[in-house]
C-alpha atoms as one frame of an Amber mdcrd trajectory, in Angstrom:
protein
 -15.948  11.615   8.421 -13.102   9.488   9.567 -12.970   8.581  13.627 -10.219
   9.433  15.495  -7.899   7.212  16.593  -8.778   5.829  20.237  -5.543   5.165
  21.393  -4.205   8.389  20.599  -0.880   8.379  23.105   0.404   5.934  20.646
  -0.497   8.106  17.692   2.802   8.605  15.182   3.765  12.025  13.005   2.410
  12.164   9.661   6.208  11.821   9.054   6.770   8.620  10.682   3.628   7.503
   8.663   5.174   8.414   5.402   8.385   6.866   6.411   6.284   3.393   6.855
   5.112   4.133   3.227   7.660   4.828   1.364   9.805   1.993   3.023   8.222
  -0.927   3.474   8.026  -3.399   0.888   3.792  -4.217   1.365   0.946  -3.883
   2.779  -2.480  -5.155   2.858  -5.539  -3.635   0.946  -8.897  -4.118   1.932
 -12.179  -4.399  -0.071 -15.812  -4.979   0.045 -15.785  -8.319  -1.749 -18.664
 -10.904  -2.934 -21.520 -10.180  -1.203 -20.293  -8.140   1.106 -17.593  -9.923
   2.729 -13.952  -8.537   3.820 -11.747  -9.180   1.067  -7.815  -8.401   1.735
  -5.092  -8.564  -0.370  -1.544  -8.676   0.482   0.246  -5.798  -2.143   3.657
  -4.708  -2.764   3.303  -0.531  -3.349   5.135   2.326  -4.261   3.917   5.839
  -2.378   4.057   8.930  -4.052   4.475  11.491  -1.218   4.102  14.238  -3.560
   0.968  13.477  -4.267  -0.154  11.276  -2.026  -0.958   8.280  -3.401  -0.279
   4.881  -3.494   0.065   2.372  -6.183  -0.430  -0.958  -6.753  -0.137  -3.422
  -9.956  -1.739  -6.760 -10.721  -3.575  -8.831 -13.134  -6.263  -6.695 -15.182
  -8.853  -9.172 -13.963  -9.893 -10.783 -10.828 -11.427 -11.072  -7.213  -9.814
  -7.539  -6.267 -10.704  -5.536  -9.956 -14.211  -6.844  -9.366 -14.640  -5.489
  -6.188 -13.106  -2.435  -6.791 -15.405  -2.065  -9.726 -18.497  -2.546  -7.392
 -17.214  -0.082  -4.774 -13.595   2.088  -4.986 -13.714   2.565  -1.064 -10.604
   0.763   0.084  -8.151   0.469   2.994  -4.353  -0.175   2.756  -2.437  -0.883
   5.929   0.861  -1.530   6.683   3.328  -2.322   9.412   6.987  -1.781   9.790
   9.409  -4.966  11.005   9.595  -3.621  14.398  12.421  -3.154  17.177  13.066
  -4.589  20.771  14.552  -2.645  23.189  17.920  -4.297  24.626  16.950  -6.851
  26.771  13.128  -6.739  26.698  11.063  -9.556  24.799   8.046  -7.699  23.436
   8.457  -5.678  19.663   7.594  -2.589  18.889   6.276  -1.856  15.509   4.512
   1.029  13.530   1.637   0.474  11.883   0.263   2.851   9.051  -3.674   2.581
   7.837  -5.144   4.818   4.696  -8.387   5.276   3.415  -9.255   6.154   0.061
 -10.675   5.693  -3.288  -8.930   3.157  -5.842  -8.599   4.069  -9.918  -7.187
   2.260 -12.528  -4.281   4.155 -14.049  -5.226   4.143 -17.923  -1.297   6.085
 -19.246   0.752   3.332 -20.241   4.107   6.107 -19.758   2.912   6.609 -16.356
   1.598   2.857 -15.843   5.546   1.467 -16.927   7.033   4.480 -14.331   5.171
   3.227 -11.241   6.146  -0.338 -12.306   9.501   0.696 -12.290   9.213   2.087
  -9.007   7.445  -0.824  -7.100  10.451  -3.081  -8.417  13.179  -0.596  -7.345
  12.086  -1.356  -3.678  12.873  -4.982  -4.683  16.054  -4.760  -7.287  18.216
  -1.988  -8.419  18.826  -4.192 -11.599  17.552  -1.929 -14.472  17.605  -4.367
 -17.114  15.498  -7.058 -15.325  12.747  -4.163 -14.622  12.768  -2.979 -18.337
  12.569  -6.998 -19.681   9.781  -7.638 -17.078   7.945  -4.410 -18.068   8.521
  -5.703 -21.781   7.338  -8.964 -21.206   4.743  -8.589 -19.321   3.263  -5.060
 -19.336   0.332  -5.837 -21.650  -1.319  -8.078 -18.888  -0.594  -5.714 -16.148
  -3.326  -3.441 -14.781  -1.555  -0.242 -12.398  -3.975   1.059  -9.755  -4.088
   4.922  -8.386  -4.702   4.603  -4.541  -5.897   8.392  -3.668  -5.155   8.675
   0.377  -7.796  10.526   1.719  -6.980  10.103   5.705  -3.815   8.682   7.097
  -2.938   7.456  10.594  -0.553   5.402  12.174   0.805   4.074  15.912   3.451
   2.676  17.735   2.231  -0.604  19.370   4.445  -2.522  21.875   3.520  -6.243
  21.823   2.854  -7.278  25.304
C-alpha cells in the first residue's frame, strides 16, 4: 500500500526514526484541505512509542479540524537539526515521514496527560503546565495520530 522509499541507501533504523520522534520539538502535518488543496500545518507533538502514535493539540475548530473531518488520511513529517562533519559545509539531517489516520481524543484524563507531555518537551515547570491546562483546557481539542507506516533518511545537503 505504501511505496518504498527510492533512495533506500539513505534509509534510517526504525530506531533512529523513533529517536526523531520522540525528540524533536515539531513537525509538519499534512492534509487534504479546501477543495482539494495541500494543507500543512506546522505542530508541536508528543510520540507515544508504545503505541505508536502521535499527538497533537489545537483549537477545537478550524482549517485543520475541517479537513480532518472531510478525510482522516494525514502525513506528519519531521526533521532533526542536523550535523556537519568537521570541516565540511553541507548538513546532514534525518528526516522522519508517517502516514496515518487522525482521531480526536474525546477522555479529558487522557486529553490533560498528552498535554502535559507535549509541554514537557518545552518546560519542566509543573505548575505552569497544570495553570495552562486549567486555563485553557476547555478550548483545547487533543488529536490521536495512529502511525500506520514510518520511514525516515539521512540526507546530506549538497
Amino acid at each position: 500500500m505504501f511505496r518504498a522509499m527510492r533512495r533506500f541507501k539513505q534509509a534510517i533504523s526504525e530506531e533512529e526514526c523513533i529517536a526523531v520522534l520522540k525528540n524533536e520539538k515539531r513537525g509538519v502535518l499534512s492534509l487534504i484541505g479546501d477543495d482539494g488543496y495541500p494543507y500543512g500545518i506546522v505542530l508541536s507533538h508528543y510520540y507515544d512509542e508504545e503505541n505508536n502514535v502521535i499527538y497533537f493539540h489545537g483549537a477545537k475548530t478550524g482549517h485543520k479540524i475541517d479537513a480532518i473531518h472531510q478525510n482522516p488520511k494525514g502525513c506528519f513529517t519531521v526533521h532533526d537539526e542536523g550535523y556537519r562533519e568537521n570541516g565540511d559545509w553541507p548538513l546532514h539531517i534525518k528526516s522522519v515521514v508517517c502516514f496515518g489516520k487522525i482521531s480526536e481524543v474525546t477522555d479529558d484524563d487522557k486529553a490533560k496527560e498528552i498535554l502535559r507531555k507535549i509541554t514537557a518537551k518545552f518546560t519542566d515547570d509543573e505548575d505552569y503546565t497544570e495553570s495552562e491546562i486549567e486555563k485553557f483546557f476547555n478550548a483545547v481539542l487533543c488529536l490521536q495520530f495512529d502511525v500506520e507506516h514510518m520511514s525516515g533518511k539521512l540526507v546530506k545537503e549538497s
